[in-house]
C-alpha positions as CSV (number, residue, x, y, z in Angstrom):
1,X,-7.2,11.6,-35.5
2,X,-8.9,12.9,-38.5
3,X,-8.0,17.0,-39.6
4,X,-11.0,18.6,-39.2
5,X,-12.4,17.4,-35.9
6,X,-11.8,21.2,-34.4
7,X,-14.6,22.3,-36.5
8,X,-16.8,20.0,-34.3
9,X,-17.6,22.5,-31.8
10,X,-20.6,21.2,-30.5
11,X,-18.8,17.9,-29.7
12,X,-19.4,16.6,-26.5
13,X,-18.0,12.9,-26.6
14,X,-14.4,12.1,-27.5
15,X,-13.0,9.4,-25.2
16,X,-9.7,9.2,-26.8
17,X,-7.3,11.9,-29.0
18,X,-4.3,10.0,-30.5
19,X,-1.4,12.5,-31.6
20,X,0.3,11.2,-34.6
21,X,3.5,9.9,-34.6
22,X,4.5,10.9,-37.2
23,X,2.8,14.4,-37.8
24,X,0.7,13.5,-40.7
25,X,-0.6,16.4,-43.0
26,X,-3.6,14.3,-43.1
27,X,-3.6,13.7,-38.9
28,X,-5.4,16.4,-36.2
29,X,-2.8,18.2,-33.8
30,X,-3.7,19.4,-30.3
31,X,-4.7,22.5,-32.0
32,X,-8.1,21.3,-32.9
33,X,-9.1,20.5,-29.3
34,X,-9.1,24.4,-29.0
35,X,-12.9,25.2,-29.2
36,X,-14.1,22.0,-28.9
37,X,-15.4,23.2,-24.6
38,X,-18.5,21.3,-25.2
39,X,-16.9,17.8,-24.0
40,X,-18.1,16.0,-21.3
41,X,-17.0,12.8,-19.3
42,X,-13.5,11.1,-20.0
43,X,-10.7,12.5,-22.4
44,X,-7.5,10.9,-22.9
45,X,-4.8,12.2,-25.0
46,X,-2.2,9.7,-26.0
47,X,1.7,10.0,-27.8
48,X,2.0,13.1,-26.2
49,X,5.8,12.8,-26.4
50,X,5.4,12.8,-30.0
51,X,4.0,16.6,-30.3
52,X,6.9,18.9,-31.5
53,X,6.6,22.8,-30.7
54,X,5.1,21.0,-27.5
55,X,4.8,24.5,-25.6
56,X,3.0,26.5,-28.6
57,X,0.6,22.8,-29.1
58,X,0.0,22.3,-25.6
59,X,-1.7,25.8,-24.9
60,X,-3.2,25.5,-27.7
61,X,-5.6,22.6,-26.9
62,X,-7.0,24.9,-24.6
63,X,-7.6,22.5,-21.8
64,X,-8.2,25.2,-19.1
65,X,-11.9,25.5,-20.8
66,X,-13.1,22.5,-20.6
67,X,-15.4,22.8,-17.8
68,X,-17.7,19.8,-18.4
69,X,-14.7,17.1,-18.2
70,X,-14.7,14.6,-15.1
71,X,-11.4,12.6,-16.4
72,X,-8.4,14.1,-17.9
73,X,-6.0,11.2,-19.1
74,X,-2.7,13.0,-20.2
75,X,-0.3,9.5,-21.5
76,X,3.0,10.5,-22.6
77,X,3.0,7.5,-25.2
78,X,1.2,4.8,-26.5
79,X,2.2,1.3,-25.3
80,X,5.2,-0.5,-26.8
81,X,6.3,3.4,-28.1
82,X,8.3,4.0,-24.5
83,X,11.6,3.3,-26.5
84,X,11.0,5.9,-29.6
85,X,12.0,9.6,-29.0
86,X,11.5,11.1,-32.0
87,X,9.8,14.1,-31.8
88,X,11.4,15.1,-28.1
89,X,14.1,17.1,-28.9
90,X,12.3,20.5,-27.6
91,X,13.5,21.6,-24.4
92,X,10.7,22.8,-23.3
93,X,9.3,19.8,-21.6
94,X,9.1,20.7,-18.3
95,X,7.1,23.6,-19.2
96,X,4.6,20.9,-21.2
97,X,2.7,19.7,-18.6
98,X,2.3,23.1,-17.2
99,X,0.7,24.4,-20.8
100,X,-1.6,21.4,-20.3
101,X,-3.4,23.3,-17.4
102,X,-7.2,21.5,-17.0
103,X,-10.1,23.8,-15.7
104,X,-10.6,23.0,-11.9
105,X,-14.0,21.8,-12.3
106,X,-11.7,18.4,-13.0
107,X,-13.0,15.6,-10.4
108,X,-9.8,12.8,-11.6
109,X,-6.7,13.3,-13.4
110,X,-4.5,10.7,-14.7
111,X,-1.0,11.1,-15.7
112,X,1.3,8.1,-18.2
113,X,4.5,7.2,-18.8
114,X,5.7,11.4,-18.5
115,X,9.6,11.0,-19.9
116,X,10.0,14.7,-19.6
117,X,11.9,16.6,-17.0
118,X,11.2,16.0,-13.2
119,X,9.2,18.3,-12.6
120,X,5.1,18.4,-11.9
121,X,2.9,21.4,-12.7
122,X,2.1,24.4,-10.1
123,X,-1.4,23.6,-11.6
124,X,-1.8,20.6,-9.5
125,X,-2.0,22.2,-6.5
126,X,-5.4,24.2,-7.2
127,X,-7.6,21.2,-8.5
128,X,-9.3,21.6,-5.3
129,X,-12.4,19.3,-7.1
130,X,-10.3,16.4,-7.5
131,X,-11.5,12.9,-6.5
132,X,-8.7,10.4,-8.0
133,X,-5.5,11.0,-9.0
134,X,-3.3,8.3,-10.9
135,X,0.3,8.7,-12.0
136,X,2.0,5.7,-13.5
137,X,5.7,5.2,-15.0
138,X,8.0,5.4,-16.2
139,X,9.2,8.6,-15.8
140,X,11.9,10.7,-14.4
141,X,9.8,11.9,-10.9
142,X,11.7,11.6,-8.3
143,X,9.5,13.8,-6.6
144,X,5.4,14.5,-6.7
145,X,3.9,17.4,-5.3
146,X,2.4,17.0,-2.0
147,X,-1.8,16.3,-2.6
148,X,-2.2,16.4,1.2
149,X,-3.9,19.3,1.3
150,X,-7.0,18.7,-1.8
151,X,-10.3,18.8,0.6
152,X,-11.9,16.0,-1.7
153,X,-9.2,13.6,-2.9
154,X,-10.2,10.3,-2.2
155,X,-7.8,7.8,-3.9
156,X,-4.3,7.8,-4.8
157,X,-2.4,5.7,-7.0
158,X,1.2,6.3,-7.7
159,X,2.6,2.8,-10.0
160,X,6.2,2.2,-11.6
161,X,7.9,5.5,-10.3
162,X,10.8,3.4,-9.8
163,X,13.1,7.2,-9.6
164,X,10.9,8.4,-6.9
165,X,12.5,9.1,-3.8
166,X,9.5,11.0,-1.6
167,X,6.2,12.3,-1.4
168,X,6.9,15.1,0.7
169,X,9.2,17.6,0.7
170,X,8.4,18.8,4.5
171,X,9.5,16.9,7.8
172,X,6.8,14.8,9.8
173,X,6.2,17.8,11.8
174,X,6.3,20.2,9.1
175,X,3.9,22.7,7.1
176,X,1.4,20.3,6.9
177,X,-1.2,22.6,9.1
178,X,-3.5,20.9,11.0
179,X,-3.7,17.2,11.5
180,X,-7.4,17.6,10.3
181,X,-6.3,19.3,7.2
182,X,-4.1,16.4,6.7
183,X,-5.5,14.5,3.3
184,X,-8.7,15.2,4.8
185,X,-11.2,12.7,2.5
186,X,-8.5,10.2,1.1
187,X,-9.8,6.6,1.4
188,X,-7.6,4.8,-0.4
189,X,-4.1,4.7,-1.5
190,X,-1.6,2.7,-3.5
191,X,2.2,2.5,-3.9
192,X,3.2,-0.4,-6.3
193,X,7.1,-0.5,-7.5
194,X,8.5,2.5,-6.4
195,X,11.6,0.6,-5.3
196,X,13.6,4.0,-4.2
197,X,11.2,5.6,-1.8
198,X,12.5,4.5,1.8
199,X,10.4,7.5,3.3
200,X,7.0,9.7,2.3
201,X,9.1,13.0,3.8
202,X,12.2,14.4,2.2
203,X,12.8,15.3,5.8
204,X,12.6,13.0,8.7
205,X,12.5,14.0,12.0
206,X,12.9,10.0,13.0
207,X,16.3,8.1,13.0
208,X,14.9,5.3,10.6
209,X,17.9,3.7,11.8
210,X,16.3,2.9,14.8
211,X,14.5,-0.5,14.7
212,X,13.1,0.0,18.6
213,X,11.6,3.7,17.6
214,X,7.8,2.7,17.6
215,X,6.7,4.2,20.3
216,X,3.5,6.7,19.0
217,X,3.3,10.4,20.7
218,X,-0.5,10.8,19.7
219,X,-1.7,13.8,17.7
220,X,2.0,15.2,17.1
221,X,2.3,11.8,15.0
222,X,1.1,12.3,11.4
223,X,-1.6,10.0,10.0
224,X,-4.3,9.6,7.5
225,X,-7.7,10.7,9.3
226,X,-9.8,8.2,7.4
227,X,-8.0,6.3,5.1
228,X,-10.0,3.2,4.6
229,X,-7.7,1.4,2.1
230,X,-3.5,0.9,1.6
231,X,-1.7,-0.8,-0.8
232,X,2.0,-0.8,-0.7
233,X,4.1,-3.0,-2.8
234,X,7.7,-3.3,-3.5
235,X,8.3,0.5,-1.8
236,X,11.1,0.1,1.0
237,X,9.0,2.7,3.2
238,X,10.4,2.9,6.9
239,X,8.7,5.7,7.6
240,X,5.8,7.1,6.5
241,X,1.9,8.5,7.8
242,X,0.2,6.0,9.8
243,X,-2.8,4.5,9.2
244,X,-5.1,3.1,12.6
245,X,-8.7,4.3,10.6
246,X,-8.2,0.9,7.6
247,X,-11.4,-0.4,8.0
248,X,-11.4,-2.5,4.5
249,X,-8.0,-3.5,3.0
250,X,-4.5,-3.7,3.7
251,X,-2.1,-5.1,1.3
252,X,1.9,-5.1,2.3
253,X,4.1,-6.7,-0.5
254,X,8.0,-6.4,-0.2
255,X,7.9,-3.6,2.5
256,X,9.2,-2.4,5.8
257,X,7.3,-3.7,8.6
258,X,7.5,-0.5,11.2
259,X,4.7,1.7,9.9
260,X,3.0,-1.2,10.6
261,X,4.2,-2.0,14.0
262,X,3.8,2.0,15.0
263,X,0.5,2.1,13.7
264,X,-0.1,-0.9,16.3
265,X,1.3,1.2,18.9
266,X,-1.8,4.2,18.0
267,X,-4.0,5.7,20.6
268,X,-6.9,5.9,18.0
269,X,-8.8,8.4,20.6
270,X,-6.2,11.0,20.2
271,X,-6.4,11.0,16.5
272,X,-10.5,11.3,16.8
273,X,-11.2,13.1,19.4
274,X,-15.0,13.0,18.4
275,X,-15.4,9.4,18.7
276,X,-17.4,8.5,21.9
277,X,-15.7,5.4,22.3
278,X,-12.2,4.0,21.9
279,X,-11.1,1.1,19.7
280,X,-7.3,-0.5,19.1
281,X,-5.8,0.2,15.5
282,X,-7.1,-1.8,12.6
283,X,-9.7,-3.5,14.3
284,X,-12.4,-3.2,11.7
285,X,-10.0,-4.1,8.9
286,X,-12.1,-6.8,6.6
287,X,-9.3,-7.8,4.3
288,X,-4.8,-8.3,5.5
289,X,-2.4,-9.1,2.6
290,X,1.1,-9.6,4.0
291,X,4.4,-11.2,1.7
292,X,8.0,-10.9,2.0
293,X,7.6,-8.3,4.7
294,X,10.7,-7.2,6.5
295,X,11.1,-7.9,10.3
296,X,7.6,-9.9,10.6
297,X,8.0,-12.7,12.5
298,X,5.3,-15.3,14.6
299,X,4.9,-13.5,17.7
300,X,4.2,-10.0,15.8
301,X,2.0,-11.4,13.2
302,X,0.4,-13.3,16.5
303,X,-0.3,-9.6,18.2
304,X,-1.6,-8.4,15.3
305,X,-3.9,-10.5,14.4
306,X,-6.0,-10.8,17.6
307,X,-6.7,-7.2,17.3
308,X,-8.0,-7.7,14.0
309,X,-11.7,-8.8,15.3
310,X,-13.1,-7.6,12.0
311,X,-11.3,-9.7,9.5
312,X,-13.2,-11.6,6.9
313,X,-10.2,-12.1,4.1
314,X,-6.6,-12.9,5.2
315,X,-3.5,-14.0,2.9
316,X,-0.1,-14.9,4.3
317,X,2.9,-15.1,2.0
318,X,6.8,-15.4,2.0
319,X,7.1,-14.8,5.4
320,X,10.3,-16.9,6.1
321,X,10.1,-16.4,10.3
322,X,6.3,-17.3,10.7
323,X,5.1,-20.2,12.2
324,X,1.4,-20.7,11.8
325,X,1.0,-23.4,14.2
326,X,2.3,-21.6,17.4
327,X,-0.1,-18.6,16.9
328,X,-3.7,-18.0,18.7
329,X,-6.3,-18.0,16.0
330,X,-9.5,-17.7,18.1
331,X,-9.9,-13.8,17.7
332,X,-10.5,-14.6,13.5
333,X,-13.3,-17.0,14.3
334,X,-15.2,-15.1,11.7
335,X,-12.4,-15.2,9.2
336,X,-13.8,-16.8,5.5
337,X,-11.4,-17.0,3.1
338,X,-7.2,-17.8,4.1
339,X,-4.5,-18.0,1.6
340,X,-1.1,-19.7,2.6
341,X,1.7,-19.3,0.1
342,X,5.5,-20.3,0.8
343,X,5.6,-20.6,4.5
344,X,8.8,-22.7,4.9
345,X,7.8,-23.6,8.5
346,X,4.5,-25.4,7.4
347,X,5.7,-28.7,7.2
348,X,3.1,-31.3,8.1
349,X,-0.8,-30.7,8.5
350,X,-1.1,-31.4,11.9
351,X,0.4,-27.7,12.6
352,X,-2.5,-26.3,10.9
353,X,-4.8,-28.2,13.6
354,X,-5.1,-25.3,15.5
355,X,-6.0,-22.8,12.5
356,X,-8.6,-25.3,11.4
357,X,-10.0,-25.8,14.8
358,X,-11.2,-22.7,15.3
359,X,-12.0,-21.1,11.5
360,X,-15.2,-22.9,11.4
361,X,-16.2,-20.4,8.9
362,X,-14.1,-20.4,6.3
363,X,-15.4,-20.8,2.7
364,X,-11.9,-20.3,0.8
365,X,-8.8,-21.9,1.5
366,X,-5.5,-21.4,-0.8
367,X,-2.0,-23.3,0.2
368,X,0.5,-22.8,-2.2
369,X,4.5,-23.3,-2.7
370,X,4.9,-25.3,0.7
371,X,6.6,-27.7,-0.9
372,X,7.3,-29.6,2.5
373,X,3.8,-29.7,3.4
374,X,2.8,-33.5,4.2
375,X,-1.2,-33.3,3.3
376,X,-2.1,-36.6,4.6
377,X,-3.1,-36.5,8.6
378,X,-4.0,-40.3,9.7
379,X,-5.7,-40.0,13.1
380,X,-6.5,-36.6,12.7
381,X,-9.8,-35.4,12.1
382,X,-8.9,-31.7,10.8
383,X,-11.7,-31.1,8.6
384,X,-14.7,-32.6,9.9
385,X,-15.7,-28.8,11.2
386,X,-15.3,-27.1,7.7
387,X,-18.9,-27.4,6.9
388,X,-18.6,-24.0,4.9
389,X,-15.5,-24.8,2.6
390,X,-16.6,-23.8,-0.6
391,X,-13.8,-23.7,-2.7
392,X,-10.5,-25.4,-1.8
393,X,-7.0,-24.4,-4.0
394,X,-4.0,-26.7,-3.1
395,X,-0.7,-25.5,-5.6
396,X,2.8,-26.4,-5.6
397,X,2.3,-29.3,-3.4
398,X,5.6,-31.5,-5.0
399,X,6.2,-33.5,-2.5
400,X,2.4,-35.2,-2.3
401,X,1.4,-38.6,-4.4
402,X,-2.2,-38.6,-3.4
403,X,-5.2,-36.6,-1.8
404,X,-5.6,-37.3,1.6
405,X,-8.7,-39.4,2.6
406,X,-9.7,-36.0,4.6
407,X,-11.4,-34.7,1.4
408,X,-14.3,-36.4,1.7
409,X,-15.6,-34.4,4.5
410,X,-15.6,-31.1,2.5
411,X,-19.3,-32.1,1.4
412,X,-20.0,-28.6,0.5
413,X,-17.1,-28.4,-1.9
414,X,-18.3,-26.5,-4.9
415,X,-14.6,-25.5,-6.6
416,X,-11.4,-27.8,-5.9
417,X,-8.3,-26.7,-8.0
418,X,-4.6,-28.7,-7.8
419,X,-2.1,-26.9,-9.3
420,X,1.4,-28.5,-10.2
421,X,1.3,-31.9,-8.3
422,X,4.1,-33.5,-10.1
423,X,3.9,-36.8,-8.4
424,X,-0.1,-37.0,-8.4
425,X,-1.1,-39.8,-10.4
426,X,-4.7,-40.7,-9.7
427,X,-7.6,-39.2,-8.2
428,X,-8.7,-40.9,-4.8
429,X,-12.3,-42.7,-4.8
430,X,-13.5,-40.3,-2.3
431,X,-14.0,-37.6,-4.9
432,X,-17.4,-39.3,-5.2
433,X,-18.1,-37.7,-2.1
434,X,-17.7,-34.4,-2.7
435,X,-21.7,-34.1,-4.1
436,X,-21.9,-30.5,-4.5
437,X,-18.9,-29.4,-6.5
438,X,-19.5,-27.5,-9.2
439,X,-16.0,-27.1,-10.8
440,X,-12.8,-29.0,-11.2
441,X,-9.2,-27.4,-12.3
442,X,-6.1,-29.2,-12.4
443,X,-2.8,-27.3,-14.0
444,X,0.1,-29.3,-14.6
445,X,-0.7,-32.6,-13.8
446,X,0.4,-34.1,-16.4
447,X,-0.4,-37.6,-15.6
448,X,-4.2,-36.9,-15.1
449,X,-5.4,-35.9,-18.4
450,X,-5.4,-39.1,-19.4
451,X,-6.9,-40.8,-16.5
452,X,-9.8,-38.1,-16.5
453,X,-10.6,-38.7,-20.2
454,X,-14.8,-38.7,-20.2
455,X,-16.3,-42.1,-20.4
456,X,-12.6,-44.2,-20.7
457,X,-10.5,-42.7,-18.0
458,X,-9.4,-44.7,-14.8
459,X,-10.9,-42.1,-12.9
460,X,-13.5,-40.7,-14.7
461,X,-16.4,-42.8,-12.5
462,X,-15.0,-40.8,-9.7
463,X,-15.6,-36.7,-11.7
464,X,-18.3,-37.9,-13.3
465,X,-21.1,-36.4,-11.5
466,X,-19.6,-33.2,-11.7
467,X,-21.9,-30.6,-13.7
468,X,-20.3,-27.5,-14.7
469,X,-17.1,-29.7,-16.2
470,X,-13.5,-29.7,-15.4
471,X,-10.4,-28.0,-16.9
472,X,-6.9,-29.5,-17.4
473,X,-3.7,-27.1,-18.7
């Protein structure tokens, strides 16, 4: 940043303050954001870990009177600078982030890559105007303050904390007030790689050693009040708030399936007593992403799903135990997009009859990495209901040499993709069929460049007609 800038004090844009790594004469410090109170909108302040004196610098940008900001973006260092030091010999930097106080007017704060001690502001606690807050790693948190009780929080996002051990440092049943007062406007929330946190509490009043412990005691069990959206990925959490109000997205990626299973178990009329009618947990969810979940097998994933009358999106991934074919699909009628991906169990399309039989629907389909999946189904007239398939992605198919003659029915193709078909060698004449597709994509297969080549390929009477083009990679 230029010297000077301070002088500026009727600035009210500046997006982005970069502190100089190496403290250039010629460079701004954090001193010259001292009177500059006229900003407005979005400031981020990056290489933070590079200020020396950070306690003296830090109150001197004179965050606490910025009263027009929205977003405070406080990133320890640039990225690719994670490994360089220099410049953090002060011992003072767990007393940093408390000199970087923001007014409370604040609506989000965002906190990067903070390498300095464990330890979060008292601050955060009184930013009662805060909408978002995002904290990303690494860093040395093994613990986060508890946000529960900001009236307007929204969203949550806590990424890469791979030292953090809990969000709360109260029981289940602890000083958390009220179950109303319990993050009282949060709608979503995301956990992504915090591969140490095996519970939200310090705390827990629950033996997380027992597997059978689902049952649900109504408004003595903590839970979101009206979280809308979870994302939880590669966090081992066995116990945690539940979640019954989801009513848009749930994503589960290497996690514990008994949240899950005790949310199930929720009276939802205990935990709103105002609504004049009852409905079973997750039953307006639009949108279920489950892979490599712990403890999910068939007849779970089979309960599950026939409560979730709402879904429109639904991706099933990794999950080792599940058999698709022996589950009840006729509560998802209005399901339109399915994705597929390593299910070991799917080894022939004729187990897939009964998905297909009654997702008449469905405008996206993705199967991917069953490499034992057998495409072709002689006899079997799977597709002749998927008048709505709009786009169609088949990857990792190895063991297949050809498309099955089924393709042709899929009239209202408009995007087919095949993705690393090692043993595909030719496109089958029924592509000439499929008159309304829009877009072609085939990855890794190798021997169809050439027979696709415009005007001389083998096969290029049978793509031909298709307008927006084709890709091969």
């Amino acid at each position: 940043m230029p010297r000077g800038i301070g002088k500026l004090t009727s600035l009210e844009t500046l997006s982005k303050f970069v502190v100089d790594k190496d403290g250039s004469r010629d460079g701004a410090d954090l001193s010259e954001l001292s009177g500059l109170n006229n900003l407005t909108g979005r400031l981020e302040i990056t290489n933070l870990g590079f200020v020396k004196n950070a306690k003296e610098k830090f109150k001197a940008a004179n965050l606490k009177e910025k009263q027009h900001l929205r977003l405070l973006v406080l990133v320890w260092n640039d990225y690719g600078d994670d490994d360089d030091d220099s410049g953090n010999d002060d011992d003072d930097d767990d007393k940093s982030l408390e000199d970087l106080r923001p007014h409370p007017n604040l609506k989000e704060l965002f906190i990067g890559g903070w390498r300095s001690d464990a330890k979060f502001p008292s601050w955060l606690s009184l930013l009662t105007n805060l909408i978002v807050i995002r904290i990303w790693g690494p860093s040395n948190f093994k613990q986060i303050p508890s946000f529960a009780q900001l009236p307007c929080l929204q969203k949550l996002s806590i990424v890469d904390l791979t030292l953090l051990e809990y969000m709360d440092d109260n029981s289940p049943k602890g000083s958390q007030g009220e179950p109303e007062s319990f993050f009282p406007s949060l709608k979503s929330l995301c956990l992504e790689n915090c591969p140490n946190m095996k519970s939200w509490w310090r705390k827990s009043s629950i033996d997380d050693d027992n597997e059978d412990d689902t049952t649900v005691i109504g408004t003595s069990t903590m839970a979101f009040p009206c979280l809308s959206s979870l994302e939880i990925v590669n966090c081992p959490l066995t116990s945690m708030p539940l979640y019954p109000s989801l009513d848009d997205d749930l994503r589960l990626v290497k996690t514990s399936s008994r949240p899950l299973k005790q949310t199930m178990k929720m009276n939802i009329t205990s935990t709103t007593p105002s609504s004049s009618t009852s409905s079973l947990p997750l039953s307006k969810l639009k949108s279920f992403h489950v892979h490599k979940i712990e403890g999910l097998d068939t007849h779970m994933l089979d309960e599950y799903l026939k409560h979730f009358t709402g879904l429109k999106k639904l991706t099933i991934g990794d999950c080792k135990e599940v058999d698709l074919g022996g589950m009840q699909w006729e509560a998802l009628k209005n399901l339109s997009h399915l994705g597929i991906i390593n299910i070991p169990q799917l080894v022939g399309l004729r187990s897939l009859f009964p998905v297909f039989q009654h997702l008449t629907f469905l405008e996206d389909l993705l199967v991917s990495k069953c490499k034992e999946l057998e495409l072709s189904a002689a006899g079997l007239q799977i597709f002749q209901d998927q008048t709505r398939l709009r786009s169609l992605a088949l990857e990792n198919i190895s063991k297949c040499r050809h498309l099955p003659e089924w393709i042709q029915h899929l009239t209202n193709l408009q995007i087919l993709s095949l993705v690393d078909w090692p043993n595909l060698t030719s496109l089958p004449d029924e592509m000439r069929c499929l008159t309304n597709l829009q877009q072609l994509n085939i990855h890794e297969v190798p021997q169809l460049e050439e027979r696709c080549q415009k005007d001389i390929g083998a096969d290029w009477y049978k793509i031909a007609h298709i307008p927006s083009g084709w890709s091969f990679h």
